[in-house]
FIZATOR-296734 format. One record per atom (N, C-alpha, C, O): x, y, z; residue in one letter. Coordinates in steps of 0.1 Angstrom, whole numbers, plus 5000, padded with zeros to 4 digits. Layout:
N
XYZA
...
***
This chain:
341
500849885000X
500050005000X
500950125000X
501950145007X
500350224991X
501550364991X
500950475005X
499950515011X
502450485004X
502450595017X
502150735013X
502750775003X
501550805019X
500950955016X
501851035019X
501951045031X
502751135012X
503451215015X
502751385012X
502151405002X
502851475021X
502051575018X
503451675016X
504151685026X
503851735007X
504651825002X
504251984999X
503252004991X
504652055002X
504052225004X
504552274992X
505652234988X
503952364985X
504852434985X
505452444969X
506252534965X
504952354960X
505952274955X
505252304940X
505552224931X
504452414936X
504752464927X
505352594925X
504952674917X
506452624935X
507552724932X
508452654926X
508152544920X
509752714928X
510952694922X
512152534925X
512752444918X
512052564938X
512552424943X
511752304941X
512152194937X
510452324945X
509652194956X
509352134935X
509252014931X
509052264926X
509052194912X
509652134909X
509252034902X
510952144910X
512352064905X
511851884912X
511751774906X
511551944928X
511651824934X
511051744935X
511551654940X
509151734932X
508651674933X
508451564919X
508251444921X
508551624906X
508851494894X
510351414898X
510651304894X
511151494908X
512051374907X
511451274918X
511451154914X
511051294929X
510551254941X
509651114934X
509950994936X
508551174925X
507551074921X
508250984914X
507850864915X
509551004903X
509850884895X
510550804904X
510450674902X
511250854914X
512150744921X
511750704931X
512650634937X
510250724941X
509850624949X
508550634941X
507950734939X
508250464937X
507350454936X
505750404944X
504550394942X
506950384955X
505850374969X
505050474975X
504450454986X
504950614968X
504750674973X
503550794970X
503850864961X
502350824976X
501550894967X
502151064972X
502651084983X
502051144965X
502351264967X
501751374969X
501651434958X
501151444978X
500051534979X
500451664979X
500751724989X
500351704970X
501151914964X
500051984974X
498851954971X
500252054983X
499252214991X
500052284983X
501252244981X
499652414978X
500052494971X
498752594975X
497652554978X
499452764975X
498352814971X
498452944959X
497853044959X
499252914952X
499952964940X
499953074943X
498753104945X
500653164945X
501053294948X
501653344934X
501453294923X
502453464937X
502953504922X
504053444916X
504653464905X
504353324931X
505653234927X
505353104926X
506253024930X
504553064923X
503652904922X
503352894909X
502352964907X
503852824899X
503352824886X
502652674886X
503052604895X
501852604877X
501352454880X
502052424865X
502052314860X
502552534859X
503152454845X
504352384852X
504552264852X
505352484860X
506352374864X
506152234869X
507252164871X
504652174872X
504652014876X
504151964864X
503851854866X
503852014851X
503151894841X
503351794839X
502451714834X
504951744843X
505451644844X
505051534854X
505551424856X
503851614860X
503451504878X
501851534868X
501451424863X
501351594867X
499651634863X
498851494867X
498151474877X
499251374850X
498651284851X
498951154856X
498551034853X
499851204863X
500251024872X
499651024888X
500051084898X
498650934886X
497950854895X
498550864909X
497750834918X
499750884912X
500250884923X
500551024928X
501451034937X
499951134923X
500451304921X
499251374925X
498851414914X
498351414935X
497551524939X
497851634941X
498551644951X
497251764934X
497351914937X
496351944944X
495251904942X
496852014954X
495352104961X
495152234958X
494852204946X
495052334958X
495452454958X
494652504973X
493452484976X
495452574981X
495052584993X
496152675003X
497252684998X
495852735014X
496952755022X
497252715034X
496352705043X
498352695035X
499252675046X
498952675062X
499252595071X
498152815063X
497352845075X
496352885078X
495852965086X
495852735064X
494252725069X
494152575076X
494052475069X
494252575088X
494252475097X
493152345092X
493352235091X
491952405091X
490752305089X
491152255080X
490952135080X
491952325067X
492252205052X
493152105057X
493051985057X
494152175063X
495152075067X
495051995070X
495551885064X
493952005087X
493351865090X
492851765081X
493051645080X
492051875073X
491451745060X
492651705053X
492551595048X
493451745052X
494451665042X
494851545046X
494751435041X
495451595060X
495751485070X
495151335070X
495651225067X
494051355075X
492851325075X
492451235064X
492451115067X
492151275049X
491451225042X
493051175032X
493151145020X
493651165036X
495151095025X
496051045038X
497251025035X
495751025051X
496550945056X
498050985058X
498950895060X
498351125058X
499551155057X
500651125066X
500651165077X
501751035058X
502450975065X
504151085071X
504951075080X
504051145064X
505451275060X
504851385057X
503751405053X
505851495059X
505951615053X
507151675051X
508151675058X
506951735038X
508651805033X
507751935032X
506651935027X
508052015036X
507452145034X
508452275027X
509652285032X
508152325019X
508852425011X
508252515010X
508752615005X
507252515015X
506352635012X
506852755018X
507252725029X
506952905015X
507253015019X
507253115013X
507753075003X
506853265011X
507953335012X
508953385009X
509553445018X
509453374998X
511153394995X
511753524993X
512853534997X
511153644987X
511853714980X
512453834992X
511753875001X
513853884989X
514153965001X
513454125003X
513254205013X
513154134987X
513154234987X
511454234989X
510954314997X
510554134981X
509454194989X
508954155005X
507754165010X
509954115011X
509954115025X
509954255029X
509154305036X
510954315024X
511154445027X
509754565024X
509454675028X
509354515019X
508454635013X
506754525020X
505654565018X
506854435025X
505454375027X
505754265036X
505354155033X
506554305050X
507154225060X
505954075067X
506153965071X
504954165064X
503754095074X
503253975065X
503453865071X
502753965055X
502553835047X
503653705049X
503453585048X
505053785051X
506353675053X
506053605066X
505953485067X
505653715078X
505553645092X
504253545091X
504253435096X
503153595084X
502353495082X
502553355078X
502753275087X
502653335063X
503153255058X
504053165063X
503753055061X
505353195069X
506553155071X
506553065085X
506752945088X
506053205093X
505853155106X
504353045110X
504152925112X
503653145109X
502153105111X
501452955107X
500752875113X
502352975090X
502152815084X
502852705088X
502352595090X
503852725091X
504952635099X
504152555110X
503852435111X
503952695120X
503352635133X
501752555129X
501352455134X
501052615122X
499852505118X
500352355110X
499952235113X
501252385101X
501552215094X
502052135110X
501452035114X
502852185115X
503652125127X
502452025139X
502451905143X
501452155142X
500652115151X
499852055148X
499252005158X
499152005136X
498351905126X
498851805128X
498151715132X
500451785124X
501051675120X
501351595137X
501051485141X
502051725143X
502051625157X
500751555168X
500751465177X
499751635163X
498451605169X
498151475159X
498451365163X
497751475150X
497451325138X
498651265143X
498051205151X
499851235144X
500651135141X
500951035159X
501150915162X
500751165169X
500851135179X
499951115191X
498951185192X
500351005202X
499051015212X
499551125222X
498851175230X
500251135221X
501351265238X
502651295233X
503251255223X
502951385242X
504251415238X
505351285236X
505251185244X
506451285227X
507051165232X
506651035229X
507450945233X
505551005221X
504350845219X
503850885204X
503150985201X
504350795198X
503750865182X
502850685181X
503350575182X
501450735178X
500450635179X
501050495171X
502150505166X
500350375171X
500650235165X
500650295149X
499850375144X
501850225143X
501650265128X
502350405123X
502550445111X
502550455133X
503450645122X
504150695133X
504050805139X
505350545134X
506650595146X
507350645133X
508050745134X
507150605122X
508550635110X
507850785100X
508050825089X
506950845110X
506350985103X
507051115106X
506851155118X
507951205096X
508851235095X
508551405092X
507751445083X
509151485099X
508051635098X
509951705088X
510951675093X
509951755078X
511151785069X
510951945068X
509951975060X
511752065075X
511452145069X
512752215058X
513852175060X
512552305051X
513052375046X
513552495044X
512752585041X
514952515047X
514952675060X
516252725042X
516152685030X
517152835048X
518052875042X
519352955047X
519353015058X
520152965040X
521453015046X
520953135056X
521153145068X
520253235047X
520453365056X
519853365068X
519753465074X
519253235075X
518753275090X
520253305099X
520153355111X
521753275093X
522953295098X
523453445096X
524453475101X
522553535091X
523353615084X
523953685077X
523153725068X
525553755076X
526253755072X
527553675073X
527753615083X
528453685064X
529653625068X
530953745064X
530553845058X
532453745067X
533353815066X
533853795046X
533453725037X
534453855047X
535253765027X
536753715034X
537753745026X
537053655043X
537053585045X
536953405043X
536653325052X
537153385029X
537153225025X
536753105039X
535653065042X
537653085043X
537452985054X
536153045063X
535552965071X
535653165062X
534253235070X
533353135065X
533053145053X
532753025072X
531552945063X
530452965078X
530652995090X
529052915070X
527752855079X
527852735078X
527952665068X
527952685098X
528252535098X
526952555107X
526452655113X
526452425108X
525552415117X
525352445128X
524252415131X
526052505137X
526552545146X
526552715148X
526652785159X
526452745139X
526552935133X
525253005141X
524152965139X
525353075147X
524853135158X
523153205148X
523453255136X
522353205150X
521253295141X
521153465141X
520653535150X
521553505130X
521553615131X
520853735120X
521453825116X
519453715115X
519053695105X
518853895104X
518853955115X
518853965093X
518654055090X
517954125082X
517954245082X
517054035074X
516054095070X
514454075076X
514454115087X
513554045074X
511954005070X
511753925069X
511053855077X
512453895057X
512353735050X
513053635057X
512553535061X
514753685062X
515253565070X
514253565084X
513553475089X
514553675086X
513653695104X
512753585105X
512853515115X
511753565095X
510253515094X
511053355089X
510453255093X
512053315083X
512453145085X
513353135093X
513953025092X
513753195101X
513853175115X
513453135124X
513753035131X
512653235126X
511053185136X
510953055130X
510852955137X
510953035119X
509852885118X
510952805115X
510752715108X
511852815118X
513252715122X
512952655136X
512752535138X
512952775147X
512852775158X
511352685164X
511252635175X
510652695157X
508952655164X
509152505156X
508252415160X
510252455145X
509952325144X
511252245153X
511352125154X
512152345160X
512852305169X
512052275183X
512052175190X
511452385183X
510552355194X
509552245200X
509252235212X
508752145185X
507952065185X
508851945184X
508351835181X
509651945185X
511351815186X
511351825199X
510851735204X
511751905205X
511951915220X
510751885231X
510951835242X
509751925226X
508651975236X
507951875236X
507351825245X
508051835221X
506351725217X
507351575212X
507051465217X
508051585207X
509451475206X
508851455191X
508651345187X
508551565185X
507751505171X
509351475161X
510451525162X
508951375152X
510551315145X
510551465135X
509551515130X
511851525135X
511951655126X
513351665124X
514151655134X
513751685105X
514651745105X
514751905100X
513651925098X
515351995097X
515752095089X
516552115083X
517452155090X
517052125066X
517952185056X
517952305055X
516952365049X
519152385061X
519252535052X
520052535042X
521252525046X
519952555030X
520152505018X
521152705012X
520652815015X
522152695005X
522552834999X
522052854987X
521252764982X
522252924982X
521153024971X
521052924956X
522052924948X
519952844953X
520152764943X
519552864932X
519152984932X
519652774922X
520052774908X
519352714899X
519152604904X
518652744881X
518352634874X
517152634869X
516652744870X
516452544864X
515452554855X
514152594864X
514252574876X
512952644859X
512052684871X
511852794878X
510752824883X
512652854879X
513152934888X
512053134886X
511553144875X
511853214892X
510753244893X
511653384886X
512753424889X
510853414877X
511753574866X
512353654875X
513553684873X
511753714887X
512353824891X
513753744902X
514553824908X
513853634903X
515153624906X
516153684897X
515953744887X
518053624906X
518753724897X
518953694884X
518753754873X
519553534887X
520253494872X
518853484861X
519053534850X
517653444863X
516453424854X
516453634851X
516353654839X
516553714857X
516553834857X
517453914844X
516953994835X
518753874847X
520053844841X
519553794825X
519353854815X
519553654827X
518853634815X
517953744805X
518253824796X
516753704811X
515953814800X
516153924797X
515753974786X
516653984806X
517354174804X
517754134794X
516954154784X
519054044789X
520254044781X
519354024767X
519654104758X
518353934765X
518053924752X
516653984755X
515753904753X
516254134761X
515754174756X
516254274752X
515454364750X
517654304750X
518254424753X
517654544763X
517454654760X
517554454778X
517754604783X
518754614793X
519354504795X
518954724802X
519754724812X
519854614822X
518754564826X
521054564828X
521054444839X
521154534851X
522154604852X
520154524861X
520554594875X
521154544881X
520454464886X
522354534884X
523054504898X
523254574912X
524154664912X
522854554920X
523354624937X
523854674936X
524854614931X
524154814940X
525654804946X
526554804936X
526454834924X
527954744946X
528954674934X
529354594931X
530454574926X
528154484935X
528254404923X
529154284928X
529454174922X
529454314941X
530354214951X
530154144962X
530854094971X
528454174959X
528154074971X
528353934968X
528453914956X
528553834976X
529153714974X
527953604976X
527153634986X
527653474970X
526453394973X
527653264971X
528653264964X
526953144979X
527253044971X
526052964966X
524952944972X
526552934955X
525352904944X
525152724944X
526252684945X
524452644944X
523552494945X
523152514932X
522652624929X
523352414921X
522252344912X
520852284921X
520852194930X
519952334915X
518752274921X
518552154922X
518252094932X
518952124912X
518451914915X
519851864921X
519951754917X
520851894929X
521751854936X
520951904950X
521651854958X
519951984957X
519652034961X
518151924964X
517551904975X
517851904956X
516751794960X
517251704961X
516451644968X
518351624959X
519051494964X
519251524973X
518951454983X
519751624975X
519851674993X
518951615002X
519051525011X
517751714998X
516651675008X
516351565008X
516051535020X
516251444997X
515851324994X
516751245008X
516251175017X
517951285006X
519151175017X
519051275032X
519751235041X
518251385034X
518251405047X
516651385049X
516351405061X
515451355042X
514651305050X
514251155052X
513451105059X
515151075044X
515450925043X
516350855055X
516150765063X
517550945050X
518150915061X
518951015069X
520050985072X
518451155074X
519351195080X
518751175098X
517651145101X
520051215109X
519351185118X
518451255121X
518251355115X
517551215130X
516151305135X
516951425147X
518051405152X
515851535148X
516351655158X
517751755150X
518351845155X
517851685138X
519351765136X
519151835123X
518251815115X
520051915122X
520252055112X
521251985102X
522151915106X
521152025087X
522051985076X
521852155067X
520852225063X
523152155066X
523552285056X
523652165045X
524052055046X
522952245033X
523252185019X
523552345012X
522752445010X
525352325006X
525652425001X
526652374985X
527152264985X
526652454976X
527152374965X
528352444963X
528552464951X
529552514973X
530552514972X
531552634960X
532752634956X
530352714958X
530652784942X
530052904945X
528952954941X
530752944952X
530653114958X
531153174944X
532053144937X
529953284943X
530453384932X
530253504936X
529553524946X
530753614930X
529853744930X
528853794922X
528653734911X
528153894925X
527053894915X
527653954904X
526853974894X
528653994902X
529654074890X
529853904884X
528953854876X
530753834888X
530853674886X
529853634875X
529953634863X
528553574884X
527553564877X
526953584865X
526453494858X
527053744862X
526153844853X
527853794839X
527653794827X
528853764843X
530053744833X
529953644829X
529953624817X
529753534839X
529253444832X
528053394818X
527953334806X
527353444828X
525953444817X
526153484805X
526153424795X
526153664808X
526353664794X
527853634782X
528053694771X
528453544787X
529753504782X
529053374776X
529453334765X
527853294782X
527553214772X
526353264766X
525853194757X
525753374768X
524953414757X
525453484745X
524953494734X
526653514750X
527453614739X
527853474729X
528553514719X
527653344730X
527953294722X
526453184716X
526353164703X
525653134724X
524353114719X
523453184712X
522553134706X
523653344714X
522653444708X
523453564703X
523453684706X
524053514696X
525553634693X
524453784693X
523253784691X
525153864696X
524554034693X
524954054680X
525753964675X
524554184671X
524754264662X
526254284662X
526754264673X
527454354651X
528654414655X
529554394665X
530254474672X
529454234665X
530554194677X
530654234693X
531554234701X
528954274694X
528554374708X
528754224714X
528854114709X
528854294732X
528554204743X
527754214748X
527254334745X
526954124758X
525754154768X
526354194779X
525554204788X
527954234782X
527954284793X
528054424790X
527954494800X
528054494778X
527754654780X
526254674783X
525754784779X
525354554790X
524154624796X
524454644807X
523754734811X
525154614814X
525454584830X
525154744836X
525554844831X
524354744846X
524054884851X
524554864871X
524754754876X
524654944875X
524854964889X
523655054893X
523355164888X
522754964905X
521655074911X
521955064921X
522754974924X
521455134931X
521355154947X
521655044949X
521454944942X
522155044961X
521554864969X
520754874982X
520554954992X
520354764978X
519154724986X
519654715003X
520754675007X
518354745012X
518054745023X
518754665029X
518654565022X
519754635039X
519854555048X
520954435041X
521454345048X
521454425025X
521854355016X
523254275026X
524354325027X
522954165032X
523954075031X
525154085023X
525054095011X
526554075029X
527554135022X
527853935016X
527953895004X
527953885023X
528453695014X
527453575026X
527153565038X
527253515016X
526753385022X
527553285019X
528053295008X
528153165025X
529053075021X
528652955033X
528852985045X
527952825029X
527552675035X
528752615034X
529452625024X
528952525047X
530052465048X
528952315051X
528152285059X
529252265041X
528052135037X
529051995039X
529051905032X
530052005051X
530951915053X
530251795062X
531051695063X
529151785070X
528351745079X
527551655068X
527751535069X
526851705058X
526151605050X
526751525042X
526051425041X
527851545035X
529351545027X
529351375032X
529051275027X
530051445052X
530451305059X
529351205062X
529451075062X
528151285065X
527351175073X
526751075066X
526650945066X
526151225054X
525351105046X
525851055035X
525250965029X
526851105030X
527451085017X
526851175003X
526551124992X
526751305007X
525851374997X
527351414991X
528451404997X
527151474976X
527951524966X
527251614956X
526451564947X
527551714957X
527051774943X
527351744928X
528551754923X
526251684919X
526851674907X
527051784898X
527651764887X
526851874900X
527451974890X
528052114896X
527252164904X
528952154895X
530052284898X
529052414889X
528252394879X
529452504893X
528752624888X
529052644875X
528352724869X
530152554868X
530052614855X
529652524848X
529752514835X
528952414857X
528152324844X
526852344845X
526052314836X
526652404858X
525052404859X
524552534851X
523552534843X
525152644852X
524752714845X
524452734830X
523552784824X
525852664828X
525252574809X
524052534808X
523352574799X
523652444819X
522652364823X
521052454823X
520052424817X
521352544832X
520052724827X
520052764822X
518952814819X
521452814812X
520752934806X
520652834793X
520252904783X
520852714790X
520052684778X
518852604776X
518452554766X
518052584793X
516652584800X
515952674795X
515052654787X
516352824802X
515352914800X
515452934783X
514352964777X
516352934777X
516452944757X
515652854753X
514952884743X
515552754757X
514652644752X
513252654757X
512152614751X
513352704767X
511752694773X
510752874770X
509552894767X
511752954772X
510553104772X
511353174758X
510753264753X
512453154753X
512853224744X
513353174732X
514353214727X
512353074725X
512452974718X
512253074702X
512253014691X
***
């Protein structure tokens, strides 16, 4: 009999990547999408799940308690990977209160559903769903900043020091599913994952951003100067992640999944257009980096983020398969093939 997995979230950017891989490689497993498509939820990114028998969409939210229940409830939900959130920094900044909602609010309702259905008391998870497994999904910046400084990394251990909206708000809901581990003994782990990368991925991010400016000829904004520092994940190295930390990683514990390919956003934007300058030649031997513009920078802007993913590396045996300069081959000839055909 297939087990019910309820997954959040998962027509954004990540949980799309991860849920057609999720469904082709266990096939024990039915998959239940909450979604309540926001302006970052697309349902074309799952077409590849639509008509397989083992793949339900809801469209719904997060902290509406009563659906949950029913979810719970009427699909037997054995797990949860939750992705759902909130992402963008900047509309954190400008619309703080929907992040605390969402982020926080939904957290603590999936949490208290799940530990109330799965368990009789604190500590006692009923006959049948000792192996029910609460997975959430956090991110580098609840750490921070870091120094430039190289050896400066987020290890699990990295004190929380979040500085915008957006981190503030998966913080908190870091903290409240630490709290339901402690308090209620509910089985939980958490991935904070560094800035991924790749097909899917929602326009007003940077590199999808980057992209389209370039072939639409217009200006590329960058921060600042252009030196803030990220380390960048291919997406689907990034769902193998989660795959080997809610399978097998220990329960109560924290895993950085980071893909080791710190750039700057100057980096980046050279990149890109260095292979568009060869996929989509311009007119007159131009480049797409004479769009490159410098604007203000933003609020609060994190000067480097950098995951020291040495914990999952050892424990579980995680590896990234692709280095930044293959994954990005890997996007920008995604989005050419898919919106600029």
């Amino acid at each position: 009999m297939a087990k019910s997995i309820l997954l959040t979230g998962t027509a954004g950017f990540i949980g799309s990547n991860f849920a057609p891989y999720f469904l082709e490689k266990y096939p024990e497993y039915d998959l239940i999408n909450l979604d309540l498509l926001t302006y970052a939820g697309n349902l074309d990114n799952l077409k590849e799940c639509e008509n397989n028998p083992r793949y339900k969409f809801i469209k719904g939210d997060i902290c509406n308690r009563e659906l949950v229940e029913f979810i719970f409830d009427e699909y037997d939900i054995r797990g949860v990977i939750h992705f759902a959130a909130e992402s963008h920094v900047d509309n954190s900044i400008k619309n703080p209160g929907v992040f605390v909602e969402t982020n926080v609010n939904g957290t603590f309702t999936l949490l208290d559903v799940a530990q109330k259905y799965w368990m009789e008391k604190p500590f006692a998870y009923k006959e049948g769903y000792e192996g029910c497994r609460f997975h959430h999904i956090s991110t580098d910046e609840v750490y921070g900043t870091l120094t430039n400084d190289p050896k400066d990394l987020f290890t699990e251990e990295t004190p929380y020091a979040p500085n915008s909206p957006y981190s503030a708000s998966k913080a908190s809901s870091d903290m409240i599913v630490r709290s339901y581990q402690e308090t209620y003994g509910l089985n939980t782990v958490i991935t904070n994952c560094s800035n991924n990368y790749g097909p899917k991925q929602h326009n007003e991010k940077l590199i999808p951003t980057i992209i389209r400016k370039c072939l639409a000829g217009e200006s590329i904004p960058i921060y600042g100067d252009g030196k803030n520092i990220r380390d960048w994940l291919y997406v689907l190295d990034h769902c193998k992640g989660i795959d080997l930390v809610y399978h097998t990683g220990k329960e109560a514990n924290v895993y950085n999944i980071g893909g080791r390919n710190e750039r700057t956003n100057l980096q980046i934007v050279d990149a890109i257009t260095s292979i568009l300058d060869e996929r989509v030649a311009l007119e007159n031997n131009k480049s797409y980096k004479e769009l490159i513009t410098f604007i203000e920078d933003r609020a609060g802007h994190d000067r480097r983020y950098a995951i020291d993913a040495t914990k999952l590396e050892n424990e579980l045996d995680w590896k990234a398969d692709e280095d930044f300069d293959t994954g990005i081959v890997l996007t920008v000839d995604w989005y050419l093939g898919n919106y600029f055909v």
